[in-house]
C-alpha positions in Angstrom: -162.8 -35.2 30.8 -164.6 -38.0 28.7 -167.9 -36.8 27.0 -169.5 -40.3 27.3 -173.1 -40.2 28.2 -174.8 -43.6 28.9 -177.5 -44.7 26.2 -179.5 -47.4 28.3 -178.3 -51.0 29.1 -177.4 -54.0 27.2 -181.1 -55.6 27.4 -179.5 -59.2 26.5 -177.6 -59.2 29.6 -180.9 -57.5 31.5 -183.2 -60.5 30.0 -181.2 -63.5 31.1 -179.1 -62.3 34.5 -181.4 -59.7 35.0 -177.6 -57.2 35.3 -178.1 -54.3 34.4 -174.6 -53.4 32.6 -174.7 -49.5 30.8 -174.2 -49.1 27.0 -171.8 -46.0 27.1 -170.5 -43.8 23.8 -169.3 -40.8 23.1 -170.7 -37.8 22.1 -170.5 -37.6 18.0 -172.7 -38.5 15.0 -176.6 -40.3 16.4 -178.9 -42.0 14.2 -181.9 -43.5 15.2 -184.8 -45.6 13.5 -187.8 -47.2 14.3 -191.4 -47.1 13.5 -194.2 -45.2 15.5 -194.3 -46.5 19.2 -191.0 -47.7 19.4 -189.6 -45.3 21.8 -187.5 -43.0 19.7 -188.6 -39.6 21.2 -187.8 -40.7 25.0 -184.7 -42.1 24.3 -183.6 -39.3 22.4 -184.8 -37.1 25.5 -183.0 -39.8 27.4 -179.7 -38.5 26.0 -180.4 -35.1 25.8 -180.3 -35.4 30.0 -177.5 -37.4 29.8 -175.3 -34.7 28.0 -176.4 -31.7 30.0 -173.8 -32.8 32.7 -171.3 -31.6 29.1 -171.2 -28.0 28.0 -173.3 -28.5 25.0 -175.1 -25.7 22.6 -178.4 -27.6 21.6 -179.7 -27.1 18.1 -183.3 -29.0 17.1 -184.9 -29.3 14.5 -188.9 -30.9 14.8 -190.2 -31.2 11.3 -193.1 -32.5 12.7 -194.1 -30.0 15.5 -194.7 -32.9 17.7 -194.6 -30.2 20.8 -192.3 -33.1 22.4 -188.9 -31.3 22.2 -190.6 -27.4 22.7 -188.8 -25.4 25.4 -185.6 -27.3 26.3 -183.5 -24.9 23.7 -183.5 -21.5 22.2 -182.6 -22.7 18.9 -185.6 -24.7 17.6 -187.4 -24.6 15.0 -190.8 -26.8 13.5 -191.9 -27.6 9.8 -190.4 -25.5 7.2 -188.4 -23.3 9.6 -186.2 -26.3 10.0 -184.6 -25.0 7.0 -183.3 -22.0 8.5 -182.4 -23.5 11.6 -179.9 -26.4 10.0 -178.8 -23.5 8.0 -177.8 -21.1 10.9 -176.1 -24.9 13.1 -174.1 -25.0 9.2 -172.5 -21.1 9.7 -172.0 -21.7 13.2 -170.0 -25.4 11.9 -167.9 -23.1 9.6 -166.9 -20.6 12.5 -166.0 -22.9 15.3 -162.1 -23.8 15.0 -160.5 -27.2 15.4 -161.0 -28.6 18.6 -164.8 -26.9 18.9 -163.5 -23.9 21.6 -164.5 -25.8 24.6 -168.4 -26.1 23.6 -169.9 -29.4 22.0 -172.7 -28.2 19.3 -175.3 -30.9 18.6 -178.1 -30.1 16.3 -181.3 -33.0 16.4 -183.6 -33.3 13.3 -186.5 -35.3 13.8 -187.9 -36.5 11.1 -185.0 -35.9 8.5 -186.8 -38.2 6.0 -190.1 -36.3 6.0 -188.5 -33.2 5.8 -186.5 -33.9 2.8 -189.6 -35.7 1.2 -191.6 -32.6 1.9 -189.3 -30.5 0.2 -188.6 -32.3 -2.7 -192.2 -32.1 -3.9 -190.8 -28.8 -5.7 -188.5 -27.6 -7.8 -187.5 -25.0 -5.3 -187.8 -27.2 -2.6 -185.8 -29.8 -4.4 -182.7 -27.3 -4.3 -183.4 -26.8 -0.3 -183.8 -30.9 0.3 -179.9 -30.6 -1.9 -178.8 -28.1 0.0 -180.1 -30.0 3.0 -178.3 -32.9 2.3 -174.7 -31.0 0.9 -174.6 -29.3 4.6 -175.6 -32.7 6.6 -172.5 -34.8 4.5 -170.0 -32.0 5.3 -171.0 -31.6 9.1 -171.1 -36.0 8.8 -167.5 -35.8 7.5 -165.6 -33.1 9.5 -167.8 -32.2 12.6 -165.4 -34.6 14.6 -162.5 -32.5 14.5 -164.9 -29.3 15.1 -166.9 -30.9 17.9 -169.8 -30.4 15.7 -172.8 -33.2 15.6 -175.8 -34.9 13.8 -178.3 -36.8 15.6 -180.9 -37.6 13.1 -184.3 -39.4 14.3 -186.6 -41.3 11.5 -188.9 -44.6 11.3 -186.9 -45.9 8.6 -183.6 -45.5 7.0 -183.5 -44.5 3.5 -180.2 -44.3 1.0 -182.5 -41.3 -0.7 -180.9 -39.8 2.6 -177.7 -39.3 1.5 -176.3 -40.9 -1.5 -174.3 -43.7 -1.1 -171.5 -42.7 -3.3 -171.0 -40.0 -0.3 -170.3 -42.2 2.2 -172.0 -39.9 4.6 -173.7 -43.2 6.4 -170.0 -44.4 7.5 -169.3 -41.6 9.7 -172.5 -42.3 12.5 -170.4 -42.7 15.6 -174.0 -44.3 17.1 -176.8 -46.3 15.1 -179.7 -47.6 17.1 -182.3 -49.5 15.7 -185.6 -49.8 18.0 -188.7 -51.8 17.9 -189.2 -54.6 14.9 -187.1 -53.4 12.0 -187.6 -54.4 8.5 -185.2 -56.3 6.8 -184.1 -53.4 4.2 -184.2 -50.7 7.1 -181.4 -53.3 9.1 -180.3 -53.3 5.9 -179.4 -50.0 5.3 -177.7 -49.2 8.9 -176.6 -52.5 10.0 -175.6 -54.1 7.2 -177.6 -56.9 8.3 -175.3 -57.6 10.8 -176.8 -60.0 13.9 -175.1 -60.7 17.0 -175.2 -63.9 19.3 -178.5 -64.5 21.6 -180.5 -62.4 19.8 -183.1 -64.9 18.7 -184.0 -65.0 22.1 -185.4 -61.0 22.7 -188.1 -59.9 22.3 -188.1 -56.4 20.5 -190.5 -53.7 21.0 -191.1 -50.4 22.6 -187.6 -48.8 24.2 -185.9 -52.3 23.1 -183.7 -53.3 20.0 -180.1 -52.9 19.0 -177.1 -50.3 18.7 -174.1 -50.2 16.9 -171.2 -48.1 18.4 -167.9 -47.0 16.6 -165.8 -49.7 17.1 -167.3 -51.9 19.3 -169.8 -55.3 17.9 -173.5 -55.2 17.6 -175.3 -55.7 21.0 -178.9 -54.9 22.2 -180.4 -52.0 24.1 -183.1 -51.1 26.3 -183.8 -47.6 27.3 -185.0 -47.4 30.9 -188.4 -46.7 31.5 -188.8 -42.8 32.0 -191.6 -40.8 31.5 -191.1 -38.0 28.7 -193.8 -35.8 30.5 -190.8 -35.9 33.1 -187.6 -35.8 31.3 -189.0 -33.1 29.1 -189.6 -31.3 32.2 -186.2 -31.7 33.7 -184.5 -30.5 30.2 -186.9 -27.2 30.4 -185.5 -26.2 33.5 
């Protein structure tokens, strides 16, 4: 059975025929950027729904205790307890044999960026933010075969993420960009890439572009759900 969930629809082909044609991936390696009002937190409860209809164990991570992710999972964890919670997704990474044993493990971190900032304001904090970044590379790198996955949420991408020398970056399966992005944040995820047509959207809230493995840049729009609701569906 395919894991594909559907993350919104292609918003070019929305604007002008007013189709609305589904931007599908598999499940694997998310990233998501875009600044503050730019829809990141619904679509990311957008796909959460999506993948409950796949046996997935649900890992997340809310440096920010935004309260907007509380209840839909066992394993969560806010602020500083992150930590411990991307360390405990790491052991169970090592455990699971090739092929993942039937079960899809996913572990969201909201905020990745602040929480490694926030961390490497000490010198023991430093060696947490390194450890941090050492157990996201390897999960980046050989999750795949394991069934094992990232989904990392932030308003801007940052090489002080991972190194580039790593090449952790290259193994998202899914970038989407939301909202206005700055040049250097495009940059960093897109490679400044552009795709035909797209001088004509307008980007803003729910609205910008994706990237899936394999396939050419194209634009996305997440439909317009409320979180209050979705929120409420994944509690249940």
């Amino acid at each position: 059975m395919s894991n594909n969930i559907m993350l919104g629809f292609d918003y070019l082909y929305w604007q002008k025929q007013g189709v609305k044609i589904p931007v599908q991936a598999a499940l694997g390696h998310y990233i998501i950027i875009g600044g503050s009002g730019s829809g990141k937190s619904t679509a990311l409860l957008y796909w959460l729904y999506k993948a409950r209809q796949h046996k997935v164990d649900l890992y997340i991570a809310d440096f920010k205790a935004s309260r907007e992710f509380l209840g839909i999972t066992p394993h969560f964890a806010e602020f500083e307890d992150c930590y411990d919670l991307i360390k405990a997704f790491y052991e169970e990474f090592q455990n699971t044999p090739e092929g993942g044993g039937g079960t899809i493990k996913v572990i969201l971190i909201d905020e990745i960026a602040g929480l490694l900032t926030h961390f490497s304001m000490t010198k023991e904090g430093k060696a947490k933010a390194d450890q941090l970044r050492m157990i996201l590379s390897s999960i980046l790198m050989l999750g795949r075969s394991r069934q094992c996955f990232v989904w990392l949420s932030m308003q801007r991408y940052s090489a002080s993420i991972f190194p580039s020398s790593s090449g952790s970056a290259d193994n998202f399966h899914v970038a989407v960009g939301l909202g206005r992005l700055t040049v250097d944040g495009r940059k960093g995820l897109f490679a400044g890439e552009h795709f035909e047509g797209e001088d004509t959207l307008q980007f803003g809230q729910a609205r910008g572009i994706v990237l899936v493995d394999g396939q050419p840049l194209r634009s996305l729009i997440i439909p317009k759900v409320s979180k209050r609701k979705l929120l409420a569906l994944l509690q249940q």
